[in-house]
PAZAPA-4460 file (N, C-alpha, C; in steps of 0.05 Angstrom, whole numbers, plus 32768, in hexadecimal, padded with zeros to 4 digits):
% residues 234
    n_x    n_y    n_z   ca_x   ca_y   ca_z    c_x    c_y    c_z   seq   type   mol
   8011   7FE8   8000   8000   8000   8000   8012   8019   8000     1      X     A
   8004   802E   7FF3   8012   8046   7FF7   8020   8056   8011     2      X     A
   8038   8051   800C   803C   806C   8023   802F   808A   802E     3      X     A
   8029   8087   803D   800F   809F   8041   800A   809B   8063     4      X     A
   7FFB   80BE   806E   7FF2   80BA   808C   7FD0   80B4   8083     5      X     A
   7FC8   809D   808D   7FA7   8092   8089   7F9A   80A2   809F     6      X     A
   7F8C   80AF   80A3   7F7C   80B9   80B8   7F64   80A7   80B5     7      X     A
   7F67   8095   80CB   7F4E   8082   80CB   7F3B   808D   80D8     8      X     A
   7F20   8094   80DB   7F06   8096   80E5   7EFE   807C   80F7     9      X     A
   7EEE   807E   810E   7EE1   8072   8122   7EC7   8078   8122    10      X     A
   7EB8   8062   812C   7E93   8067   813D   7E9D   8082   8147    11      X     A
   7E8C   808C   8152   7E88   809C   8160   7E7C   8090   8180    12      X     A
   7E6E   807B   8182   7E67   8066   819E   7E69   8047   819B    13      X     A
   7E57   803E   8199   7E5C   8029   819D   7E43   8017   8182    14      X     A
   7E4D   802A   816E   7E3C   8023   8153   7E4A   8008   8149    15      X     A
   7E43   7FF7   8139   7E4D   7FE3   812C   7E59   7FEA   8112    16      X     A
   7E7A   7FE7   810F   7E84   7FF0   8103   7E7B   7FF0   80E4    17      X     A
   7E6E   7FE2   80D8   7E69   7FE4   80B5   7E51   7FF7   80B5    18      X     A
   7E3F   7FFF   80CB   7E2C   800D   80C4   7E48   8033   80BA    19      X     A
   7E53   8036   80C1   7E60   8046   80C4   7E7A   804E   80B3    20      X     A
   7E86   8038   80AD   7E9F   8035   80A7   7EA6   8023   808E    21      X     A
   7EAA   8034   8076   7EAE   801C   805E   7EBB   8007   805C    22      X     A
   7EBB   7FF2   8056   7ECD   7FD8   8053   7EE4   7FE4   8048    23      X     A
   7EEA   7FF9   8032   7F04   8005   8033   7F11   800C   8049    24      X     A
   7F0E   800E   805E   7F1C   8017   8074   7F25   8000   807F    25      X     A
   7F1D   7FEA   807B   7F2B   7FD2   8081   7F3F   7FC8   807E    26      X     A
   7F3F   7FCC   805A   7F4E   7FBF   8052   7F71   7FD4   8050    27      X     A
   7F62   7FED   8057   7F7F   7FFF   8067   7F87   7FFF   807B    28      X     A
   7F74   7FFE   8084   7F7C   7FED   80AA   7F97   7FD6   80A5    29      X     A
   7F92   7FBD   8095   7F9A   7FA7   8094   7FB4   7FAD   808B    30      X     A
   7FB9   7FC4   807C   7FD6   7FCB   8073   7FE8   7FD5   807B    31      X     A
   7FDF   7FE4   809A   7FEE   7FF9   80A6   7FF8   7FE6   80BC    32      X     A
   800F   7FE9   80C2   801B   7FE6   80DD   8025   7FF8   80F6    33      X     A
   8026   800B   80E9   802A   8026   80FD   800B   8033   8102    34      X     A
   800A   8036   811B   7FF2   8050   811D   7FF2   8060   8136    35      X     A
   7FF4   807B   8130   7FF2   8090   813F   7FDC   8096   814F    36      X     A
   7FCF   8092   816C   7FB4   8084   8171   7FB5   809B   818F    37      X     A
   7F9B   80AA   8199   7F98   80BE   81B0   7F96   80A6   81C8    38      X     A
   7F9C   808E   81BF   7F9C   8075   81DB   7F99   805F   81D1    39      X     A
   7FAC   8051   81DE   7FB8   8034   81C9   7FAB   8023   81D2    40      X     A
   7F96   8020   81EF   7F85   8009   81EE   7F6E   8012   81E1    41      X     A
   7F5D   8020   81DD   7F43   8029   81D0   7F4F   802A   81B5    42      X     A
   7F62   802C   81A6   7F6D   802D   8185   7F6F   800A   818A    43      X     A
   7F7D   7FF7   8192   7F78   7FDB   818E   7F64   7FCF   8191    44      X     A
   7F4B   7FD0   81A3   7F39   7FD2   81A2   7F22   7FD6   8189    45      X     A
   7F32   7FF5   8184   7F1F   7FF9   8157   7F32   7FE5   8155    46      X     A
   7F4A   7FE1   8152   7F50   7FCD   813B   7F4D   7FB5   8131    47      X     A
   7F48   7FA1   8149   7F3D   7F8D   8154   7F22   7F89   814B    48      X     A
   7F0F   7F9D   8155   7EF4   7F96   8149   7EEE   7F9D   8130    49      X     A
   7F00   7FB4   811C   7EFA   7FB9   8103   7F0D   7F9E   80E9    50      X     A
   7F1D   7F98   80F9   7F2D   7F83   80F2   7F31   7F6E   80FB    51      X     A
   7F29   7F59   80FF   7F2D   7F3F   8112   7F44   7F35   810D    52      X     A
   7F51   7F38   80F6   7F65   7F21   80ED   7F82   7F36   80F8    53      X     A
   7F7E   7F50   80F4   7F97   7F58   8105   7F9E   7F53   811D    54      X     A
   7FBC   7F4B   8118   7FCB   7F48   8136   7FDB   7F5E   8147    55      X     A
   7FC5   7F66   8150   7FD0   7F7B   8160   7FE5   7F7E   8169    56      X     A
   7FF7   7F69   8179   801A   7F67   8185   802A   7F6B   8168    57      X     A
   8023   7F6D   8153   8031   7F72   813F   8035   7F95   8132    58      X     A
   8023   7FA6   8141   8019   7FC0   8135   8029   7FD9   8153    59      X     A
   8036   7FE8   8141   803F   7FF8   814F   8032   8016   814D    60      X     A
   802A   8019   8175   801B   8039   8177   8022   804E   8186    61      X     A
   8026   8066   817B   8030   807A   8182   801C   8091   8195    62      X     A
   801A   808C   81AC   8006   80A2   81B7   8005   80BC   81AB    63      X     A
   7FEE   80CA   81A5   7FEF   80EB   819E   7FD5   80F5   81B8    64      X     A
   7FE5   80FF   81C5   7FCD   810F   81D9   7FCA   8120   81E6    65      X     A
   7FC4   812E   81F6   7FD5   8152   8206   7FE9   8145   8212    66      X     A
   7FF5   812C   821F   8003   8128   822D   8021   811D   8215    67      X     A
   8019   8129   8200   8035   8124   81EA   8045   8133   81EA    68      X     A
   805D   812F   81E8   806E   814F   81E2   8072   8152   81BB    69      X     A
   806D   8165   81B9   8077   816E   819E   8086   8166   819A    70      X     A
   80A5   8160   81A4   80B4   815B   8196   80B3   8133   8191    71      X     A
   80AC   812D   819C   80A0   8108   818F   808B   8113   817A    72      X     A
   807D   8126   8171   8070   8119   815E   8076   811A   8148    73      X     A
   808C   8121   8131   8093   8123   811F   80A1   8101   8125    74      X     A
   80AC   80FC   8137   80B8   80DF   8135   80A0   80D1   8132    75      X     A
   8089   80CE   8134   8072   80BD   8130   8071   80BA   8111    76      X     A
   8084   80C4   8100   807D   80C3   80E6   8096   80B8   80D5    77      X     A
   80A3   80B3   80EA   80C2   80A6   80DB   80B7   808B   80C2    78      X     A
   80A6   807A   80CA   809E   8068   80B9   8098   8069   809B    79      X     A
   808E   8094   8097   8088   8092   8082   80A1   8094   8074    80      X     A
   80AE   809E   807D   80CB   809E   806F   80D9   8089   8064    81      X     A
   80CD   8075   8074   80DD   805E   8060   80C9   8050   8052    82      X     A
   80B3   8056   804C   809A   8050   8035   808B   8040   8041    83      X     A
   8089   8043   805C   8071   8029   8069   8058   8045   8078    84      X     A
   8045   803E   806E   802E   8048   8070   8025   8048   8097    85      X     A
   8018   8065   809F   8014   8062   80BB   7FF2   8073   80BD    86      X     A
   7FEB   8068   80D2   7FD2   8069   80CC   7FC1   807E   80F4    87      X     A
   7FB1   808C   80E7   7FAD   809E   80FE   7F8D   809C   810A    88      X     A
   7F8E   8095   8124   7F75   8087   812B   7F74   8098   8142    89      X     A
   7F4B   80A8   813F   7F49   80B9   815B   7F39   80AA   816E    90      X     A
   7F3A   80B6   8186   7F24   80AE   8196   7F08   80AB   8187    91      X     A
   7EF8   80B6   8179   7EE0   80B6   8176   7EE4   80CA   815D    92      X     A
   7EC9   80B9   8144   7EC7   80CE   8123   7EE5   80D0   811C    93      X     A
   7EE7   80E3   8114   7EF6   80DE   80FF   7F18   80F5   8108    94      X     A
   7F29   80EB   8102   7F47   80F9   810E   7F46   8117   8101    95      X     A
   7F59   8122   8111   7F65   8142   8105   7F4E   8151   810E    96      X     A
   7F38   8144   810A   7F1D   8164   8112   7F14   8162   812B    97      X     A
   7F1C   8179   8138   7F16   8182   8153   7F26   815E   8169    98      X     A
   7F41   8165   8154   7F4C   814B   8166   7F6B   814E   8164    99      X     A
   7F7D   813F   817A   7F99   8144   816E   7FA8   813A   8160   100      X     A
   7F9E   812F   814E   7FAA   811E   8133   7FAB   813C   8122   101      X     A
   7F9E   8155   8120   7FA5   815E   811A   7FC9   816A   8114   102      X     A
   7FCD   816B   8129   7FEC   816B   812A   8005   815D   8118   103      X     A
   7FFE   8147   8121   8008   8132   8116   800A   8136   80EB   104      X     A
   7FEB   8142   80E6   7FE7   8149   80D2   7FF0   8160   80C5   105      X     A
   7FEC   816D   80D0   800D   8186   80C7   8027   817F   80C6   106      X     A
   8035   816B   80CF   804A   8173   80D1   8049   815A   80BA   107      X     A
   803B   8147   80B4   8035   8134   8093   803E   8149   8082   108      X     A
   8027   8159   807B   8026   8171   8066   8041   817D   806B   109      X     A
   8049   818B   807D   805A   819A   8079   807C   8184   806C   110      X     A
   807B   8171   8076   808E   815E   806A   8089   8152   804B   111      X     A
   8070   815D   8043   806B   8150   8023   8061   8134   8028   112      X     A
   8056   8128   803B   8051   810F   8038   8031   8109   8030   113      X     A
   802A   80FB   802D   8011   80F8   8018   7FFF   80F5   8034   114      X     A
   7FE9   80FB   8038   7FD5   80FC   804A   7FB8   80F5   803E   115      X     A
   7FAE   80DD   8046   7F99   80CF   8040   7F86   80C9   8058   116      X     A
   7F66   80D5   8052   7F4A   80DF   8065   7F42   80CE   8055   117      X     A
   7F3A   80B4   806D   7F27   809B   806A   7F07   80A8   806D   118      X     A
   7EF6   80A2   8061   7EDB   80A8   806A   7ED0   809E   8086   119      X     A
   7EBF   80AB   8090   7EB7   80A3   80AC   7EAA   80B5   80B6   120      X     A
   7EA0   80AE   80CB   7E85   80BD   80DC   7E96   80DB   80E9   121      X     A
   7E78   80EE   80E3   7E92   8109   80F2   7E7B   811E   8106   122      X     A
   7E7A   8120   8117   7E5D   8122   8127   7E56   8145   8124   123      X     A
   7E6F   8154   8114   7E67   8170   8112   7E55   8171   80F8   124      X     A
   7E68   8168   80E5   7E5B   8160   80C5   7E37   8154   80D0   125      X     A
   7E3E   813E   80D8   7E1F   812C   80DE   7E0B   813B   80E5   126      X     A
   7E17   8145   80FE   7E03   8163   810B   7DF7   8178   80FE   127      X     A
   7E08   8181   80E2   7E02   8197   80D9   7DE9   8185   80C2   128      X     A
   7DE8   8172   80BF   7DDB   816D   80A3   7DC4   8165   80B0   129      X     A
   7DBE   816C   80C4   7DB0   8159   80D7   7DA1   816E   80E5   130      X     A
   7DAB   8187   80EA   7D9E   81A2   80F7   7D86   81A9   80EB   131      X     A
   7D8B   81AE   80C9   7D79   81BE   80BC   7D82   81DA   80C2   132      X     A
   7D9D   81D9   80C4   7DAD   81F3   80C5   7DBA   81FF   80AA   133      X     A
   7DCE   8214   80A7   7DD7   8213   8094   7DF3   820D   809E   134      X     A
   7DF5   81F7   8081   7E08   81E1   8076   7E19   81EC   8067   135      X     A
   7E18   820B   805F   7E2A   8216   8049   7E38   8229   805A   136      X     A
   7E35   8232   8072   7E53   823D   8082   7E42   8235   809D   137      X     A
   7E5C   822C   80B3   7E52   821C   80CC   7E71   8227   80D7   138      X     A
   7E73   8224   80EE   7E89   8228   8103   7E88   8214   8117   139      X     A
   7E9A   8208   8123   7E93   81F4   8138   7EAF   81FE   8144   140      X     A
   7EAA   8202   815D   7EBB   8213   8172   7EBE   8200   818E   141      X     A
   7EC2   81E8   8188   7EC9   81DB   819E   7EB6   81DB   81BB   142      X     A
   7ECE   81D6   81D6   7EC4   81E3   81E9   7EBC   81FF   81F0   143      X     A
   7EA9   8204   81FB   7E9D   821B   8202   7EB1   8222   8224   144      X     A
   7EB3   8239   822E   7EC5   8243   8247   7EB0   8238   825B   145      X     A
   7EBE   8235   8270   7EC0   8222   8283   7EB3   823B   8296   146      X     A
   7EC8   8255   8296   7EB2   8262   82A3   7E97   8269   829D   147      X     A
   7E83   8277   82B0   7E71   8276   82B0   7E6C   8296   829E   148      X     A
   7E78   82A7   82A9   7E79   82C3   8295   7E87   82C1   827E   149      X     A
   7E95   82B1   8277   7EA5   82AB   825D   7E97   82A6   824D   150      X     A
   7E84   8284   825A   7E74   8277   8249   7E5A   828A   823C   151      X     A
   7E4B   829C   824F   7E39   82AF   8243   7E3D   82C1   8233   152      X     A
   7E53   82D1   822E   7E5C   82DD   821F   7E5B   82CF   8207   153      X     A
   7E6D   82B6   820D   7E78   82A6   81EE   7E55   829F   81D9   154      X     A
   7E48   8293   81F0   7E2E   828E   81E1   7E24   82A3   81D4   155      X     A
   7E28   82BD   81DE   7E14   82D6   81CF   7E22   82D3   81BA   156      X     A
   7E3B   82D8   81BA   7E50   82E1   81A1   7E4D   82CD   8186   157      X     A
   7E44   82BD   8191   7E48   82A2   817D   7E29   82A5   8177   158      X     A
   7E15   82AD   8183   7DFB   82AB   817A   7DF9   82C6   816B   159      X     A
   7E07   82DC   816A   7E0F   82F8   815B   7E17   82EC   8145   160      X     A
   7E2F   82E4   814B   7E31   82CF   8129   7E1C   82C1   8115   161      X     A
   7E0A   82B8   8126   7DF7   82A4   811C   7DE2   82C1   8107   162      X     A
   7DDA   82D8   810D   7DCA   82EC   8108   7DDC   8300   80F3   163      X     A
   7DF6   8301   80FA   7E0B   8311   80F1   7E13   8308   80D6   164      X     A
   7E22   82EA   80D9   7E2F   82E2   80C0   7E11   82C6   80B2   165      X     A
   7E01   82BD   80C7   7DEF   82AE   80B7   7DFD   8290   80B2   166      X     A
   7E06   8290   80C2   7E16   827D   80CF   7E15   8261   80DF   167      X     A
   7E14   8243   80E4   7E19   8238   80F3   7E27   8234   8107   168      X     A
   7E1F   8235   8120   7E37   8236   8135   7E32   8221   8142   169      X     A
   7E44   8208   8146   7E51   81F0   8157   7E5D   81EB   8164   170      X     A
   7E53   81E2   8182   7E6C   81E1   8197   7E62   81C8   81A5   171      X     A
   7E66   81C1   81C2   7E69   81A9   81C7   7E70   81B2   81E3   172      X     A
   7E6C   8197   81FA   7E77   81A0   8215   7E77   8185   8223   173      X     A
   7E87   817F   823C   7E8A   816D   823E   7E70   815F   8248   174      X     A
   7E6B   8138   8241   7E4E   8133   824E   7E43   813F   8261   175      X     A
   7E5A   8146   827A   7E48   813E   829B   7E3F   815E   8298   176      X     A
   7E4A   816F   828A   7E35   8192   828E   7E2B   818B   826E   177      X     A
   7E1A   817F   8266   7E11   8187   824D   7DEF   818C   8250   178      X     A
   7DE6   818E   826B   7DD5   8193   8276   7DD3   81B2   827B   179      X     A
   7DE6   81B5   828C   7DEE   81D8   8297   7DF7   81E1   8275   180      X     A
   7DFD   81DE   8267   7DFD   81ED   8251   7DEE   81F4   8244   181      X     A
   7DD2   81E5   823F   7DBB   81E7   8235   7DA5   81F6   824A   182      X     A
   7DA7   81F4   8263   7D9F   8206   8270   7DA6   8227   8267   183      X     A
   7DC8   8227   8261   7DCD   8242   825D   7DC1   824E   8248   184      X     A
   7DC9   8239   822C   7DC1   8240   8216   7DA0   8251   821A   185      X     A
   7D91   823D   8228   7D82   824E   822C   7D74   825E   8233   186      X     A
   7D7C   826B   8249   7D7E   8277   8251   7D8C   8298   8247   187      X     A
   7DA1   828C   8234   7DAE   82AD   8229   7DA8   82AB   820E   188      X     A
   7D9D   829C   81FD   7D99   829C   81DE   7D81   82A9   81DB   189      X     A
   7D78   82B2   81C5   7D62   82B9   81BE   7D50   82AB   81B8   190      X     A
   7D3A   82B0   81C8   7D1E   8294   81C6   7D1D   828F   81AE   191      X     A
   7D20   829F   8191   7D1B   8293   817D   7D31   8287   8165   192      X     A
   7D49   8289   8177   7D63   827E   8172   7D58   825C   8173   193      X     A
   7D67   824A   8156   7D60   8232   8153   7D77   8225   8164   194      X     A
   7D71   820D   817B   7D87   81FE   817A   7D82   81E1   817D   195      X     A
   7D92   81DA   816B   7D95   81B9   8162   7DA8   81A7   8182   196      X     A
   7DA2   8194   8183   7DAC   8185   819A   7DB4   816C   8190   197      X     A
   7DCF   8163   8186   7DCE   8147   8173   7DE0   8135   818C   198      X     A
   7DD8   8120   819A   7DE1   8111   81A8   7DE2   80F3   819B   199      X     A
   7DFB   80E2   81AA   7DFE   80CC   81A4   7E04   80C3   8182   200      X     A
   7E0C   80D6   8170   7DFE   80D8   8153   7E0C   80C0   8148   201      X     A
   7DF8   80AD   813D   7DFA   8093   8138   7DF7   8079   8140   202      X     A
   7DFB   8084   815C   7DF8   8070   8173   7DDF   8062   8172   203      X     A
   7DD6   804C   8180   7DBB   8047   8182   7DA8   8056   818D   204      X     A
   7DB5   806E   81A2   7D99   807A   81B0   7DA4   8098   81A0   205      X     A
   7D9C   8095   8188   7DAD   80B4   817A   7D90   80CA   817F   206      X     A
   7D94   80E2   818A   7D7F   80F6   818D   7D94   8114   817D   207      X     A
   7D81   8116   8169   7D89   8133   815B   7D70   8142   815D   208      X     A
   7D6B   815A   816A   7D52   8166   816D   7D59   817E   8160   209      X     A
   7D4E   8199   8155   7D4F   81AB   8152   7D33   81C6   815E   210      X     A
   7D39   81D1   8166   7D1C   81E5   817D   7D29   81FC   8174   211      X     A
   7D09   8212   8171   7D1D   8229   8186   7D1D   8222   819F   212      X     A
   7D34   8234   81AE   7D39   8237   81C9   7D21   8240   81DB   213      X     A
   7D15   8249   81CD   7CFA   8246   81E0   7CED   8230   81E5   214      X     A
   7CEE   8225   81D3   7CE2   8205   81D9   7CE4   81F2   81E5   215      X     A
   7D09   81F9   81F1   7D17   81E1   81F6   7D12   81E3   8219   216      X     A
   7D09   81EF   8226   7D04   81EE   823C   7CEB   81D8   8243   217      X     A
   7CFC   81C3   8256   7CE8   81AF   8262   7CEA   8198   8250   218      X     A
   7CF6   819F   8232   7CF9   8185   821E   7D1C   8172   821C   219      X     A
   7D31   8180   8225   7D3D   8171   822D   7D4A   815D   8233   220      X     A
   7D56   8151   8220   7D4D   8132   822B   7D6C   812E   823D   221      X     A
   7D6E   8114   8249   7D84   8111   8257   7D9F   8113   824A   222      X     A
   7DB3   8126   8251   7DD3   8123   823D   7DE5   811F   8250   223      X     A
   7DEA   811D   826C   7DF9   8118   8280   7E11   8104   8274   224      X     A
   7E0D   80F5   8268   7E22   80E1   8262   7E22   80D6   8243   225      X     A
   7E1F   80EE   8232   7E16   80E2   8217   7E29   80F6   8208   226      X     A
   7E3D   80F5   81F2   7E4D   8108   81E7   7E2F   811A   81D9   227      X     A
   7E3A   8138   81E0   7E21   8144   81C6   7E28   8157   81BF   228      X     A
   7E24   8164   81A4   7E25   8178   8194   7E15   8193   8193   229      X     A
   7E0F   81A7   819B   7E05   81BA   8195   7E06   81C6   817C   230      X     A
   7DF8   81D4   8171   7DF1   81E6   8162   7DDF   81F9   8163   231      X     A
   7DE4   821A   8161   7DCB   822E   8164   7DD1   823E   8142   232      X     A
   7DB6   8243   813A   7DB6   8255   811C   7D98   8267   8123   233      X     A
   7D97   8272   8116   7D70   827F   8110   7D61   8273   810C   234      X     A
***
């Protein structure tokens, strides 16, 4: 197989891999021996269940995670140099977006090495086609601030956007406050500000709702322990 960095795509929970994941990704899986992985038991784990016949004690993995130093990650790519293909696997959807395989992926490009995006599930993409938002300019801004006056601010500004530029705006927070955030939301958005709620997306208990913010009071459903996506537009 070609020398190249594979950015392999994942479920996003605990979906069954072919609903999700082309049989081409297999048969790249099966070729790679190196892989650059945000945690080497949850990456053997995908590899194992998307591949049975690989032998894992044979496959070498390079952690990428806040706890990496910059200077190992350009060595994570020595392999391509001598024409053996290495392959980049995230926690959850798909690598490089809103993840740290990004990294890794710059310093590919900036070396000239060929960089290859496997298809796969991506829960900002999924979300947006899924809102009834607009799909022709969108922003997705990560975590929202932790403080409490930060976070209000950030929501107006980003909902100014939404009126201003006509805009999609996407962010995300961790499960156990994804409760207190939808409280805020509504609380500081404009009742007739739309916002979409896409949880679990794919999963078996997948809930994508879209309301105004006025609506969403009392409808709610449980997100305490469920990854979820926001989105607010007009």
């Amino acid at each position: 197989m070609q020398a190249a960095l594979y950015l392999i795509p994942v479920p996003l929970g605990d979906t069954e891999h072919r609903r999700v994941l082309p049989e081409y990704n297999r048969e790249v899986i099966r070729s790679i021996r190196h892989f650059i992985v945000e945690n080497v038991r949850t990456a053997r784990r995908f590899l194992k269940k998307a591949e049975p016949s690989i032998v894992i004690d044979e496959l070498t993995f390079y952690e990428l995670n806040k706890h990496t130093v910059p200077e190992a990650v350009a060595g994570y790519l020595a392999p391509l140099a001598k024409g053996e293909p290495v392959g980049v696997i995230s926690e959850a959807g798909c690598p490089a977006v809103a993840d740290p395989g990004a990294d890794v992926v710059a310093i590919a490009q900036r070396k000239h090495y060929k960089v290859v995006p496997l298809v796969g599930p991506s829960s900002i993409l999924l979300s947006v086609m899924a809102s009834g938002f607009n799909g022709q300019s969108f922003a997705f801004h990560g975590y929202l601030p932790i403080d409490a006056a930060q976070r209000t601010a950030t929501i107006k500004k980003l909902e100014g956007r939404v009126y201003s530029e006509d805009q999609t705006q996407l962010f995300i927070e961790t499960p156990y406050r994804n409760g207190k955030l939808v409280e805020e939301l509504i609380r500081t958005c404009r009742p007739s500000t739309k916002l979409c709620i896409a949880s679990d997306i794919t999963c078996e208990d997948e809930y994508i709702c879209t309301r105004p913010v006025k609506e969403w009071s009392g409808r709610v459903p449980d997100l305490s322990k469920k990854p979820t996506i926001f989105l607010i537009y007009k």
